[in-house]
mmCIF file of the N, C-alpha and C atoms, coordinates in Angstrom:
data_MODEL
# 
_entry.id   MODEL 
# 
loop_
_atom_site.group_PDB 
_atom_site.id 
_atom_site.type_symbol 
_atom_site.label_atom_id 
_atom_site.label_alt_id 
_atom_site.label_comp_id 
_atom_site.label_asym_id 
_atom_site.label_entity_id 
_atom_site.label_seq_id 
_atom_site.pdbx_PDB_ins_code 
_atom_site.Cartn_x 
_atom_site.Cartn_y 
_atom_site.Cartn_z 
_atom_site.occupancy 
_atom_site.B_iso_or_equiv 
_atom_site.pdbx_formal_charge 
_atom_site.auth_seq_id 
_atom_site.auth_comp_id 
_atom_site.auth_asym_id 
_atom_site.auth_atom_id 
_atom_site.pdbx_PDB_model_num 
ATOM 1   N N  . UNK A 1 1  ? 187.858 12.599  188.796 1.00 0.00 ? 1  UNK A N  1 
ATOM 2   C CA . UNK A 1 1  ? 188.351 11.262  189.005 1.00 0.00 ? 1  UNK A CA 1 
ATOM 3   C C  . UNK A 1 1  ? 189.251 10.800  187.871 1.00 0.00 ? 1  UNK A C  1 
ATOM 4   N N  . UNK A 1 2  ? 188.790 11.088  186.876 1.00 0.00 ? 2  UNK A N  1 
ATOM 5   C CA . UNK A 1 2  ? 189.981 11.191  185.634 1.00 0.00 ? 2  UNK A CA 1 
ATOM 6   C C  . UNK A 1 2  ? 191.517 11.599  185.946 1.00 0.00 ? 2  UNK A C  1 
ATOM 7   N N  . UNK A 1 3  ? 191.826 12.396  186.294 1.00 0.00 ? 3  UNK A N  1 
ATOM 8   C CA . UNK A 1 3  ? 193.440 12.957  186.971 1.00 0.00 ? 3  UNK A CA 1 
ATOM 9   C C  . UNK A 1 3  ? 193.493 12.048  187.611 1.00 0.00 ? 3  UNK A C  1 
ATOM 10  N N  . UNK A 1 4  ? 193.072 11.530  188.907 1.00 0.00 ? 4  UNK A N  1 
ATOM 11  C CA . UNK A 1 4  ? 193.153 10.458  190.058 1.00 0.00 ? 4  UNK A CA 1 
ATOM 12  C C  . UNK A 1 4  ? 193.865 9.016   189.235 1.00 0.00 ? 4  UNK A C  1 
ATOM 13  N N  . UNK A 1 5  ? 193.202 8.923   188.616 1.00 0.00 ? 5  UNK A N  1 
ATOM 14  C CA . UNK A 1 5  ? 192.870 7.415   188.063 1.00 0.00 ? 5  UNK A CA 1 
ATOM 15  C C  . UNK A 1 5  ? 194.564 7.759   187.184 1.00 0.00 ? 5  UNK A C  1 
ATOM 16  N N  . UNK A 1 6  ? 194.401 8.141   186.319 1.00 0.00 ? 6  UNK A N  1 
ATOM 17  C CA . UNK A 1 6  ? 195.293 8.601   185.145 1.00 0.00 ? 6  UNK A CA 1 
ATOM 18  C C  . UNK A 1 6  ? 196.836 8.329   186.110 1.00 0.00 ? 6  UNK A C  1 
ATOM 19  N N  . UNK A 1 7  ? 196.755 9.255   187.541 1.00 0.00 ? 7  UNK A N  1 
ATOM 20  C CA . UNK A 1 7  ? 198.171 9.583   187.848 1.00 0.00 ? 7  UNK A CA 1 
ATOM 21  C C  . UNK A 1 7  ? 197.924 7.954   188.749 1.00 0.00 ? 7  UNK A C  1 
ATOM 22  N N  . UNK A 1 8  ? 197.285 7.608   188.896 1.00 0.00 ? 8  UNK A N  1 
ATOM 23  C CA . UNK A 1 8  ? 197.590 5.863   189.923 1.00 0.00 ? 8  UNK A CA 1 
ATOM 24  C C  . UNK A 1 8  ? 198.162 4.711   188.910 1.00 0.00 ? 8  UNK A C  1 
ATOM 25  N N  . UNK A 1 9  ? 197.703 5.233   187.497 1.00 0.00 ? 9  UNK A N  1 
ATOM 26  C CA . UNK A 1 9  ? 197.794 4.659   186.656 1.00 0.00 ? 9  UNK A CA 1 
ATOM 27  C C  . UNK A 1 9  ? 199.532 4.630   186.493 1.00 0.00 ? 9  UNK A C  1 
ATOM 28  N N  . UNK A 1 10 ? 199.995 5.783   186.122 1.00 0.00 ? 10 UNK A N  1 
ATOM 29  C CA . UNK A 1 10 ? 201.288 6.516   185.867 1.00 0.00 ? 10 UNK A CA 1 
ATOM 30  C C  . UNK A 1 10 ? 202.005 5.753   187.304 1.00 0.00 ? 10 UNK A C  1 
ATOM 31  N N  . UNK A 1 11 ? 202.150 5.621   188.306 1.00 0.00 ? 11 UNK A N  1 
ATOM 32  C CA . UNK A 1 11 ? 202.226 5.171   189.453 1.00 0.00 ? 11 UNK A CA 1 
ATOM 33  C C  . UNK A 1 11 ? 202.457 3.736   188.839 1.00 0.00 ? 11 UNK A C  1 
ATOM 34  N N  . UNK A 1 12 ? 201.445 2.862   189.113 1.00 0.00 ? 12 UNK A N  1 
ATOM 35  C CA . UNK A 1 12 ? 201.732 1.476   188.272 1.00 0.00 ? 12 UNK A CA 1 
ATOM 36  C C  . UNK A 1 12 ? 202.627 1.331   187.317 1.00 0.00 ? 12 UNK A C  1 
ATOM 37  N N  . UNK A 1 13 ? 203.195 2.296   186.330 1.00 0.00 ? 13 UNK A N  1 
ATOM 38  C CA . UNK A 1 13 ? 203.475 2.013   185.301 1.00 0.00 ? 13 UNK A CA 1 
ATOM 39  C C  . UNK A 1 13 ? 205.533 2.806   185.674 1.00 0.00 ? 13 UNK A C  1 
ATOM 40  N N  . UNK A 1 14 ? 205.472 2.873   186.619 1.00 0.00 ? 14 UNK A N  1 
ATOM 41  C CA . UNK A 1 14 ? 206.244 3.652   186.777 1.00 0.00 ? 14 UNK A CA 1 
ATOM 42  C C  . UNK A 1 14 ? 206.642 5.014   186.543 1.00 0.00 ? 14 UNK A C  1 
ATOM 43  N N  . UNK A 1 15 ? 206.014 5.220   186.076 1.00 0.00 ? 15 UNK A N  1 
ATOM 44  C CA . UNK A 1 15 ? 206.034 7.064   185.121 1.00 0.00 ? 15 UNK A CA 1 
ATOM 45  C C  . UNK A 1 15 ? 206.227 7.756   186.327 1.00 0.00 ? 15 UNK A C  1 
ATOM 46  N N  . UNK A 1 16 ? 205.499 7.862   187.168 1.00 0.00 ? 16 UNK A N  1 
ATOM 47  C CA . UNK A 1 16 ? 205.813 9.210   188.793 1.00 0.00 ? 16 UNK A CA 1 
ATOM 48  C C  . UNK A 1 16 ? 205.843 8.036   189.555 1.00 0.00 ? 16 UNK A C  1 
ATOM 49  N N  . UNK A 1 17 ? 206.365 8.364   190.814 1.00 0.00 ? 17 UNK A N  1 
ATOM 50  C CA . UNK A 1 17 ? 206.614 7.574   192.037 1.00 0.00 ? 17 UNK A CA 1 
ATOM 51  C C  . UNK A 1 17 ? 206.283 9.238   193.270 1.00 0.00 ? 17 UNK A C  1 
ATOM 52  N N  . UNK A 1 18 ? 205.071 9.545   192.858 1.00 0.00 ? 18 UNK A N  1 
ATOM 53  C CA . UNK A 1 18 ? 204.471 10.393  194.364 1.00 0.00 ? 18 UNK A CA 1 
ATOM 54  C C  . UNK A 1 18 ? 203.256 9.675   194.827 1.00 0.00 ? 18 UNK A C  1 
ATOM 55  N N  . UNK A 1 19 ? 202.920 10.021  195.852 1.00 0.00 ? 19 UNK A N  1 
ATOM 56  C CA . UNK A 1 19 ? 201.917 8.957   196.457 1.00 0.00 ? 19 UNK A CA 1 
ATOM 57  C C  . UNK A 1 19 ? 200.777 10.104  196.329 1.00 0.00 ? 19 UNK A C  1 
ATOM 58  N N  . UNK A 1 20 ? 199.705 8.984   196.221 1.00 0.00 ? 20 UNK A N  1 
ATOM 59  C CA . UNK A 1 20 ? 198.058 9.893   195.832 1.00 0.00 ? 20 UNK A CA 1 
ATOM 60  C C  . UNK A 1 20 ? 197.672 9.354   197.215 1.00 0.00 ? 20 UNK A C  1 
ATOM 61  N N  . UNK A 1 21 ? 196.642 10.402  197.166 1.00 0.00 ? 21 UNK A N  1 
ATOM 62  C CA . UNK A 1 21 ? 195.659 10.243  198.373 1.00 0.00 ? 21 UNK A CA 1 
ATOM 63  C C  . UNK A 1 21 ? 194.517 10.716  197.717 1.00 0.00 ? 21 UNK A C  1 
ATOM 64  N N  . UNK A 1 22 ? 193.240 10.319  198.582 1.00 0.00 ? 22 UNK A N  1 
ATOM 65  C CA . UNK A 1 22 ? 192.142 10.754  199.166 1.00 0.00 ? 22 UNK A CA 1 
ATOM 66  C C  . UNK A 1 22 ? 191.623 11.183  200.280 1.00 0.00 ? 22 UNK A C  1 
ATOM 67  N N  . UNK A 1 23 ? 190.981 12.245  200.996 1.00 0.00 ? 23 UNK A N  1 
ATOM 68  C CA . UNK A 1 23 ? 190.233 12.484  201.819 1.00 0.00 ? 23 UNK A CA 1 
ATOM 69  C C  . UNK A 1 23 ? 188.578 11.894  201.625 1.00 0.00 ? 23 UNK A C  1 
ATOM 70  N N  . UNK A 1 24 ? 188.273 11.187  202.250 1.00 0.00 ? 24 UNK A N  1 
ATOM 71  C CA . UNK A 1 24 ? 187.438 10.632  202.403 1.00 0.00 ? 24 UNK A CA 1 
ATOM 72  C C  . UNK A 1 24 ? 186.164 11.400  202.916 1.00 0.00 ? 24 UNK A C  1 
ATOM 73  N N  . UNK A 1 25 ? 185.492 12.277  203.049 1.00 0.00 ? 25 UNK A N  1 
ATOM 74  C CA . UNK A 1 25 ? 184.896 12.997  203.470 1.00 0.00 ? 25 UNK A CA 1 
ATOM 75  C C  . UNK A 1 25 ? 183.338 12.376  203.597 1.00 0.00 ? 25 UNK A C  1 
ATOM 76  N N  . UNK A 1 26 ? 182.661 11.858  204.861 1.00 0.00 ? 26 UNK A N  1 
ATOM 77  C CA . UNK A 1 26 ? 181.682 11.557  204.684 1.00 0.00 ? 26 UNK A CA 1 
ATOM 78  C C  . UNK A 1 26 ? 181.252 10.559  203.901 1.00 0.00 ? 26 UNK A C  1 
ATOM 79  N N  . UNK A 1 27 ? 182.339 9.310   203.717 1.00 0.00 ? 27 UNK A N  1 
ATOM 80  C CA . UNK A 1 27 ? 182.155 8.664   202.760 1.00 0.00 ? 27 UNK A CA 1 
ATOM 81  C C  . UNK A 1 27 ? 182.121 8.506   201.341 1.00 0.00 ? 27 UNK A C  1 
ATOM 82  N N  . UNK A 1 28 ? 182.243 9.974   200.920 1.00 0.00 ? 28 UNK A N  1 
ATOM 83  C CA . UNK A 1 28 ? 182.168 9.935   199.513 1.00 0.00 ? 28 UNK A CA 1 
ATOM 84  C C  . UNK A 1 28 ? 183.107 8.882   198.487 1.00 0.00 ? 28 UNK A C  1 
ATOM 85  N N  . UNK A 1 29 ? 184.250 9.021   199.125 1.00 0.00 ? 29 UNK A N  1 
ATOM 86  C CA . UNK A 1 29 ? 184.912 7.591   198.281 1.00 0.00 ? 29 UNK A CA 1 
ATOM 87  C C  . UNK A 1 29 ? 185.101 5.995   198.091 1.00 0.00 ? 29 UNK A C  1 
ATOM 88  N N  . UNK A 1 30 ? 183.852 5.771   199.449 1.00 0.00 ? 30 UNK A N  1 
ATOM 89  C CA . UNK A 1 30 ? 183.777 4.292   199.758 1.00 0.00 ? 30 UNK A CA 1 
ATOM 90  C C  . UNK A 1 30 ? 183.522 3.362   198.625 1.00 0.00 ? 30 UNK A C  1 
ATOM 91  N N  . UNK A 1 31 ? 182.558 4.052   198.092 1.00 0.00 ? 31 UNK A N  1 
ATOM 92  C CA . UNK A 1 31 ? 182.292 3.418   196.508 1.00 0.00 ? 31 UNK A CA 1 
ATOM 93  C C  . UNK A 1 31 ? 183.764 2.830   195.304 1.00 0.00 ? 31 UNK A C  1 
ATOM 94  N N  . UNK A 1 32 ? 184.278 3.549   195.594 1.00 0.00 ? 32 UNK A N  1 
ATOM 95  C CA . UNK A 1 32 ? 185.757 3.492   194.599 1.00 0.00 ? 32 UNK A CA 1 
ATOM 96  C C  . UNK A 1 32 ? 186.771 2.477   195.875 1.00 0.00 ? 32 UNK A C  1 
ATOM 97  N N  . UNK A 1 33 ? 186.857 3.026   196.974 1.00 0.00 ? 33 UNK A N  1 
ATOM 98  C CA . UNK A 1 33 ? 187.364 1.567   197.746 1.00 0.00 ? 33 UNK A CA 1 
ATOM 99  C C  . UNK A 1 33 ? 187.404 0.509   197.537 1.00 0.00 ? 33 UNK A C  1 
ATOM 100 N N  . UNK A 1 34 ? 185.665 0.026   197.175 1.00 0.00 ? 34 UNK A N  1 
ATOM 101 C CA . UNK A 1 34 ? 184.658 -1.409  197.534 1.00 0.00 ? 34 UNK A CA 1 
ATOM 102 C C  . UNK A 1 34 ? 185.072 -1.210  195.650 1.00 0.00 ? 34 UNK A C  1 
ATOM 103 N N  . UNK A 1 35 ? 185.204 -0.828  195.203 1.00 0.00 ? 35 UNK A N  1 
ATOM 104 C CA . UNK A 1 35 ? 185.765 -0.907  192.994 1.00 0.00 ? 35 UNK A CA 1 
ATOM 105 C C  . UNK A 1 35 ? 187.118 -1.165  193.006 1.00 0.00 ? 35 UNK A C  1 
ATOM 106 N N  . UNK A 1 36 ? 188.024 -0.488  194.075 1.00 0.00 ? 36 UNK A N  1 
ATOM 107 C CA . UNK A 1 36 ? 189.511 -1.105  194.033 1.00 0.00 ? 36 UNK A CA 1 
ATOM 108 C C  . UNK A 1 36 ? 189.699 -2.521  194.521 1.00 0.00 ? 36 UNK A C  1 
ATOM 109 N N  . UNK A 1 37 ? 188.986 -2.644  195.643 1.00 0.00 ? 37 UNK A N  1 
ATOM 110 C CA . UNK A 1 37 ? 189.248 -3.982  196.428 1.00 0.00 ? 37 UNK A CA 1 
ATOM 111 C C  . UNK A 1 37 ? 188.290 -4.924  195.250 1.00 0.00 ? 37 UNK A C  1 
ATOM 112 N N  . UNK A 1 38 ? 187.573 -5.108  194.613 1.00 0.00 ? 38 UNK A N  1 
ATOM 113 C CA . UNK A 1 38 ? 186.995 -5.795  193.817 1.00 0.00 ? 38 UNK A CA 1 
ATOM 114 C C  . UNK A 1 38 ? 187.770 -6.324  192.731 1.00 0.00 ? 38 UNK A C  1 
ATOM 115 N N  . UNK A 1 39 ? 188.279 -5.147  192.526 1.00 0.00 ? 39 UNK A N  1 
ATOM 116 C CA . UNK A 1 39 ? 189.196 -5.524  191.365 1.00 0.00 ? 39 UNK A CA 1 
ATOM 117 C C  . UNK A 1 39 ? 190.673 -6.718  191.895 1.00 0.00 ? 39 UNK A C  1 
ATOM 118 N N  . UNK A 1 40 ? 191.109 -6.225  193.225 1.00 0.00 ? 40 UNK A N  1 
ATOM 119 C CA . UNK A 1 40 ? 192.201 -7.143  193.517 1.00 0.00 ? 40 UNK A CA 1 
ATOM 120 C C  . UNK A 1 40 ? 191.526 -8.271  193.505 1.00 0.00 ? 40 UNK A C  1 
ATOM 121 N N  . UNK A 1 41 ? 190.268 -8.855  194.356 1.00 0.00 ? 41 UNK A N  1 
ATOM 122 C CA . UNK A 1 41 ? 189.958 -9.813  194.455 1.00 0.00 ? 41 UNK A CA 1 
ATOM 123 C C  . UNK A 1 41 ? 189.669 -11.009 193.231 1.00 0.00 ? 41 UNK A C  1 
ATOM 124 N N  . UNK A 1 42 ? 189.323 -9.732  192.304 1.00 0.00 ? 42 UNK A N  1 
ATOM 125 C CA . UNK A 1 42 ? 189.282 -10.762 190.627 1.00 0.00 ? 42 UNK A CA 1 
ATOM 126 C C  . UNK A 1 42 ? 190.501 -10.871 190.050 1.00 0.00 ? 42 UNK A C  1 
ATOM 127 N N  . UNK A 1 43 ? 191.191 -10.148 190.441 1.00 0.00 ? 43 UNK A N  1 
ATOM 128 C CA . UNK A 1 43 ? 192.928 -10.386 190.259 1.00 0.00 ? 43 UNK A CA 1 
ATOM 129 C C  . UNK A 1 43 ? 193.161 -9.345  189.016 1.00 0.00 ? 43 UNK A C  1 
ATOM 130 N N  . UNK A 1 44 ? 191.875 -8.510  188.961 1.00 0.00 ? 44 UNK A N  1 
ATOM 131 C CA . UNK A 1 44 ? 192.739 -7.465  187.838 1.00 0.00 ? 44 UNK A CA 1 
ATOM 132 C C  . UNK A 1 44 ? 193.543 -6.048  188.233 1.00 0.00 ? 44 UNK A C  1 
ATOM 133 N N  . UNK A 1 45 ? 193.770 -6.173  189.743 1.00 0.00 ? 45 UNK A N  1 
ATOM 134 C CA . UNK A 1 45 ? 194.562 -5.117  189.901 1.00 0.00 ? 45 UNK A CA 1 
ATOM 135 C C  . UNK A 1 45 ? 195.359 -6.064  191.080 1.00 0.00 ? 45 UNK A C  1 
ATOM 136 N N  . UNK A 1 46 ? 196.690 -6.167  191.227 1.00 0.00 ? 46 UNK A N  1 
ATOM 137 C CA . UNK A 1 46 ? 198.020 -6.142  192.409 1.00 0.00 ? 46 UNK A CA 1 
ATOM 138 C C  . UNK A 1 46 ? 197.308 -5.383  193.709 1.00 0.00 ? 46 UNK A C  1 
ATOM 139 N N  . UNK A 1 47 ? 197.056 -5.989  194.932 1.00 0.00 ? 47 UNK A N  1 
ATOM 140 C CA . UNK A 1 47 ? 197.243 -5.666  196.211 1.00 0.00 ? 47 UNK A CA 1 
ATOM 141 C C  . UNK A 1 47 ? 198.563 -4.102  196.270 1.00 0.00 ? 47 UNK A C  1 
ATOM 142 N N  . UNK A 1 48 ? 199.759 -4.368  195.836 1.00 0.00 ? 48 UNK A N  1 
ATOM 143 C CA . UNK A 1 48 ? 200.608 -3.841  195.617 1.00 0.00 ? 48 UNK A CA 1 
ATOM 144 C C  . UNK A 1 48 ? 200.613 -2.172  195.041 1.00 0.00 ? 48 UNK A C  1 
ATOM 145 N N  . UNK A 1 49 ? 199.681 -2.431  194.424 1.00 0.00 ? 49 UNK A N  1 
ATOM 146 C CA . UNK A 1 49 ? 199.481 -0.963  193.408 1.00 0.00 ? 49 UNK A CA 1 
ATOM 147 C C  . UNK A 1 49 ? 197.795 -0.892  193.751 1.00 0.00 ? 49 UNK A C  1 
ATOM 148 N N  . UNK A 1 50 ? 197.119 -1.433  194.114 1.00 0.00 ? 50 UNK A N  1 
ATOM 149 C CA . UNK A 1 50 ? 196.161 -0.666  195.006 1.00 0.00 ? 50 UNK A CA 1 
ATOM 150 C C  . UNK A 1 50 ? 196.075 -0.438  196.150 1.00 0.00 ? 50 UNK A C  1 
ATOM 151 N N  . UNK A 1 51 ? 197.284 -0.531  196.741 1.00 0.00 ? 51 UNK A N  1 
ATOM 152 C CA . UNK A 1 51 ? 197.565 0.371   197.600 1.00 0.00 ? 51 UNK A CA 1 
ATOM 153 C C  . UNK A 1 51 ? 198.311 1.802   197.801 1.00 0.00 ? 51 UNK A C  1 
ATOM 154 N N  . UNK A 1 52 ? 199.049 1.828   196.143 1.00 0.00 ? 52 UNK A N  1 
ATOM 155 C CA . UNK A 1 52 ? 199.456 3.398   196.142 1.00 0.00 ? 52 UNK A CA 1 
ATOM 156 C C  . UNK A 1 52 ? 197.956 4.607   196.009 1.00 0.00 ? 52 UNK A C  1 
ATOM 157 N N  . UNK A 1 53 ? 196.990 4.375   196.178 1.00 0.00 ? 53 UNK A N  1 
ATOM 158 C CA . UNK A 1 53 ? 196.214 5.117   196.234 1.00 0.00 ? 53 UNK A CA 1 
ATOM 159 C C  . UNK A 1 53 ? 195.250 5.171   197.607 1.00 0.00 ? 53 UNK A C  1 
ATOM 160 N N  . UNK A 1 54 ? 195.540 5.886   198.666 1.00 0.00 ? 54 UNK A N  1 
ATOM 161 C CA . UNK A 1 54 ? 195.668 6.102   199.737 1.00 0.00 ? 54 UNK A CA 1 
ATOM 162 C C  . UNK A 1 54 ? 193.924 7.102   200.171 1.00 0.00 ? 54 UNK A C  1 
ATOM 163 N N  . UNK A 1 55 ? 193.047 6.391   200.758 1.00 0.00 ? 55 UNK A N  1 
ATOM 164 C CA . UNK A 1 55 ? 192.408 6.663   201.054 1.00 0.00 ? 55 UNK A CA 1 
ATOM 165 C C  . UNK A 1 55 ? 191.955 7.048   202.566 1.00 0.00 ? 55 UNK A C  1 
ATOM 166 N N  . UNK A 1 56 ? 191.543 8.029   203.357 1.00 0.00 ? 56 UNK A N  1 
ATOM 167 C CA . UNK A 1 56 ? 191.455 7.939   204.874 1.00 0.00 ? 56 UNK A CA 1 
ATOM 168 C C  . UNK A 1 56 ? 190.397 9.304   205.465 1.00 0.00 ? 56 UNK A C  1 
ATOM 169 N N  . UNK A 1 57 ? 189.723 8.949   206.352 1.00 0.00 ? 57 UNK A N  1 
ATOM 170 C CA . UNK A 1 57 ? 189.108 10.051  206.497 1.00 0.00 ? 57 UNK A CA 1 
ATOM 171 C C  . UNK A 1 57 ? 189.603 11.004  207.532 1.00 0.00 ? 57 UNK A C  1 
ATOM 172 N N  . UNK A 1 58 ? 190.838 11.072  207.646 1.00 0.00 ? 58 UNK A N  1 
ATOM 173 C CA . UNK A 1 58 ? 191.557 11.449  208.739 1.00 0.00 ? 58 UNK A CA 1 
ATOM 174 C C  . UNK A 1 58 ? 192.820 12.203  208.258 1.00 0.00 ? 58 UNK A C  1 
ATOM 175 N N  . UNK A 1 59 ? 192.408 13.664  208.446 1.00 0.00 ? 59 UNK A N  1 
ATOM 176 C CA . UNK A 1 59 ? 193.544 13.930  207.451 1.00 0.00 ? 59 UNK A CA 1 
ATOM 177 C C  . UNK A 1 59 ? 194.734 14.150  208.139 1.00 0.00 ? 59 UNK A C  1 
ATOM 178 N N  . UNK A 1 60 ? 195.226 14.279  209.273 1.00 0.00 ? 60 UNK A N  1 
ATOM 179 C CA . UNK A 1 60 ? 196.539 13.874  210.197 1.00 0.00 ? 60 UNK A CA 1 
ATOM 180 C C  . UNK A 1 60 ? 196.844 12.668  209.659 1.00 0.00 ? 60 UNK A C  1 
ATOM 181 N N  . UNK A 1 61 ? 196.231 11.541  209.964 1.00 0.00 ? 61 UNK A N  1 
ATOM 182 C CA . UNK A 1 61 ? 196.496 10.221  209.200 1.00 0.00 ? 61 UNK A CA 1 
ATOM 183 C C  . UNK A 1 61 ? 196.961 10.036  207.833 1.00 0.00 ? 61 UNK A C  1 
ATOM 184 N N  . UNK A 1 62 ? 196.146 10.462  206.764 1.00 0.00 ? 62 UNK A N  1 
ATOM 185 C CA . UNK A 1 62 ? 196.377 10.550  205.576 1.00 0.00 ? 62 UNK A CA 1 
ATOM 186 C C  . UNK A 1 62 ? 198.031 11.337  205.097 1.00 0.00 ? 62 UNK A C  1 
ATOM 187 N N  . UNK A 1 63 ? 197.998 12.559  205.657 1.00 0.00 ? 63 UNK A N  1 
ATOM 188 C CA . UNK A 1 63 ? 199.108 13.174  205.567 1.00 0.00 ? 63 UNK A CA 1 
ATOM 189 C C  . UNK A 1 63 ? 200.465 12.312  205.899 1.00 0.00 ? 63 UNK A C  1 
ATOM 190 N N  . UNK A 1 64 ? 200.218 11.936  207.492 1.00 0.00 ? 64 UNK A N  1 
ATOM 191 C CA . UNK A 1 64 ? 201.331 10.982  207.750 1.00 0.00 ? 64 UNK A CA 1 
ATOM 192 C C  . UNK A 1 64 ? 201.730 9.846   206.786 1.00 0.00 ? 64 UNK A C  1 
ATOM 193 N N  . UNK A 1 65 ? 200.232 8.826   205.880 1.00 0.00 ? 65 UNK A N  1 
ATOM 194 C CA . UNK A 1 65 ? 200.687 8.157   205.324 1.00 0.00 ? 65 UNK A CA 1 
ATOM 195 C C  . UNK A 1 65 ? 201.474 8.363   204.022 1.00 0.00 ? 65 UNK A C  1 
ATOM 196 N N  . UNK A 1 66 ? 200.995 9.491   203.469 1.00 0.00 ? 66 UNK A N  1 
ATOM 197 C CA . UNK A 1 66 ? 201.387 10.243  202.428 1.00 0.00 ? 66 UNK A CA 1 
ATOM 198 C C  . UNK A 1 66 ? 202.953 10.601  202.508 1.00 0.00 ? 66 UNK A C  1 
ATOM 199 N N  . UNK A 1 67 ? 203.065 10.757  203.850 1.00 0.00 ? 67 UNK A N  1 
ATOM 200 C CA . UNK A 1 67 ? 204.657 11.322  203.851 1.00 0.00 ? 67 UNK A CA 1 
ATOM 201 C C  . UNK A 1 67 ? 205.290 10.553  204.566 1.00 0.00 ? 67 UNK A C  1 
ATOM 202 N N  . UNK A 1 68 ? 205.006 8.998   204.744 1.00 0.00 ? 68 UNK A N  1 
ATOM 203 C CA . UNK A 1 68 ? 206.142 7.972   204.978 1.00 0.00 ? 68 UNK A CA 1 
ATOM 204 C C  . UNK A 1 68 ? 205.662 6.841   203.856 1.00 0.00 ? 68 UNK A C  1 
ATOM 205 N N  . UNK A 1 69 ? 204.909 7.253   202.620 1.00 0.00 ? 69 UNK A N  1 
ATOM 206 C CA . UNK A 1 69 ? 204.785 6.364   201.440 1.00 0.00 ? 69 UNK A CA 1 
ATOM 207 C C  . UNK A 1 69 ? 205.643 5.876   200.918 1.00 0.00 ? 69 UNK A C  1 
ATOM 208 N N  . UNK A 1 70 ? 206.133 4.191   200.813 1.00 0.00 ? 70 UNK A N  1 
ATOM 209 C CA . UNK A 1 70 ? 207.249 4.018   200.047 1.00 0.00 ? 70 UNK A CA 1 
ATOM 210 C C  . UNK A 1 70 ? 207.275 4.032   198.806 1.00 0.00 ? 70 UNK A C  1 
ATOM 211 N N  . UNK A 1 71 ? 207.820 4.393   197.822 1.00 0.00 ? 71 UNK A N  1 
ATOM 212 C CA . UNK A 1 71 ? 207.606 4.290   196.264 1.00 0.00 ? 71 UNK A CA 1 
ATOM 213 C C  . UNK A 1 71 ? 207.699 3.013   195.700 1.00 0.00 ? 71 UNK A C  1 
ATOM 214 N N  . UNK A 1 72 ? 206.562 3.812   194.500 1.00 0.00 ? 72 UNK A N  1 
ATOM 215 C CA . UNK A 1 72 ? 206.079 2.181   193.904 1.00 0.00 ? 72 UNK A CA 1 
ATOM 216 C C  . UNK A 1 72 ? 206.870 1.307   193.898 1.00 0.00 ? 72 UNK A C  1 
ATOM 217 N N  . UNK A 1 73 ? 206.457 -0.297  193.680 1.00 0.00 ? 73 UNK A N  1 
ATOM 218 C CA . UNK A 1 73 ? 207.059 -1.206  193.393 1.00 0.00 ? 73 UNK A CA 1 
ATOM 219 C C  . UNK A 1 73 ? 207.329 -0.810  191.858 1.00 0.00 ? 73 UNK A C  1 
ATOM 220 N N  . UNK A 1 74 ? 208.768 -1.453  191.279 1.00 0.00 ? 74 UNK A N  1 
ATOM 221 C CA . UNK A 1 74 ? 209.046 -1.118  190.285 1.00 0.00 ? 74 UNK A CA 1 
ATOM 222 C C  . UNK A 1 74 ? 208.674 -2.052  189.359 1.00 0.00 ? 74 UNK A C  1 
ATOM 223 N N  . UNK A 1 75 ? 207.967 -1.791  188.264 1.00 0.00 ? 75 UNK A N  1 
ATOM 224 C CA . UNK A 1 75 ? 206.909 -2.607  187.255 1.00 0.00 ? 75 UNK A CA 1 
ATOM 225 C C  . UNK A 1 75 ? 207.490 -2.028  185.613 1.00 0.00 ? 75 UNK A C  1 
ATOM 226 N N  . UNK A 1 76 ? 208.821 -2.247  185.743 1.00 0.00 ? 76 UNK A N  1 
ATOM 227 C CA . UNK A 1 76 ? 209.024 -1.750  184.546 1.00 0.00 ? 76 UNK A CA 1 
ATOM 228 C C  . UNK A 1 76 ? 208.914 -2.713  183.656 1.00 0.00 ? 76 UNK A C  1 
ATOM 229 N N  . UNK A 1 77 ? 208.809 -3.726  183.707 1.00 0.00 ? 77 UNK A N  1 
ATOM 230 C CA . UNK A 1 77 ? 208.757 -4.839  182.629 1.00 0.00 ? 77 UNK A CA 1 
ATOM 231 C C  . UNK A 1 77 ? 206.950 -4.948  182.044 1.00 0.00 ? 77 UNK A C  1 
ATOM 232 N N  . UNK A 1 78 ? 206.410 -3.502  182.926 1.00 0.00 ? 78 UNK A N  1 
ATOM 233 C CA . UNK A 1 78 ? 205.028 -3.333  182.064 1.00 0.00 ? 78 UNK A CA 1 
ATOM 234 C C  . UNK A 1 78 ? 205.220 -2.390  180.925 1.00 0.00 ? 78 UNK A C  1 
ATOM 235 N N  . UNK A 1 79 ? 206.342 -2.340  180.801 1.00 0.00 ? 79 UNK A N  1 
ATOM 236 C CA . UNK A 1 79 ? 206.893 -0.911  179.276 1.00 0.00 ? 79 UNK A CA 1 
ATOM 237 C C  . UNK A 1 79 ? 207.274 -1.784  178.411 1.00 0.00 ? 79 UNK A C  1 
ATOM 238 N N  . UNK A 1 80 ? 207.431 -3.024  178.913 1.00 0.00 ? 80 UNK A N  1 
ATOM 239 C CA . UNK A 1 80 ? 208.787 -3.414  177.705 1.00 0.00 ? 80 UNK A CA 1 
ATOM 240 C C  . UNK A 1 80 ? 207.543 -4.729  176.841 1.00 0.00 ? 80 UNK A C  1 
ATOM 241 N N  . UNK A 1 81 ? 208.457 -4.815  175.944 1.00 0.00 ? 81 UNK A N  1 
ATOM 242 C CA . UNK A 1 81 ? 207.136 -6.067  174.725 1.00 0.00 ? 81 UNK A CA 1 
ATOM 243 C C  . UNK A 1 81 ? 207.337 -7.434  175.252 1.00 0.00 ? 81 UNK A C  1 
# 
């Protein structure tokens, strides 16, 4: 989850503009869902950029979303002082 996090991070920050996913398998990632959406709701993460991290248990689905992902919103004024 470290790589995951790190490259969504890089994503936000502008550094890469590829889209992440998850396969959802049996639920295993619902937990980190219900931790992303928590976080928008307290306002410490953008709707915007928790959504470049793409979760689905459907991997036809996932793929498709993966490969009509638009690239990040551009947040470069999170580099600058």
């Amino acid at each position: 989850l470290d790589e995951t996090f790190e490259v969504w991070t890089w994503a936000q920050l502008g550094i890469q503009a590829k889209p992440l996913g998850l396969l959802n398998v049996e639920g295993y990632f619902d937990g980190i869902r219900e931790f992303i959406d928590h976080a928008v709701a307290e306002a410490f993460v953008k709707r915007t950029h928790a959504d470049l991290l793409m979760i689905d248990t459907d991997i036809p689905a996932l793929l498709d979303r993966l490969a009509s992902a638009p690239p990040p919103p551009d947040e470069a004024k999170w580099l600058k002082p």
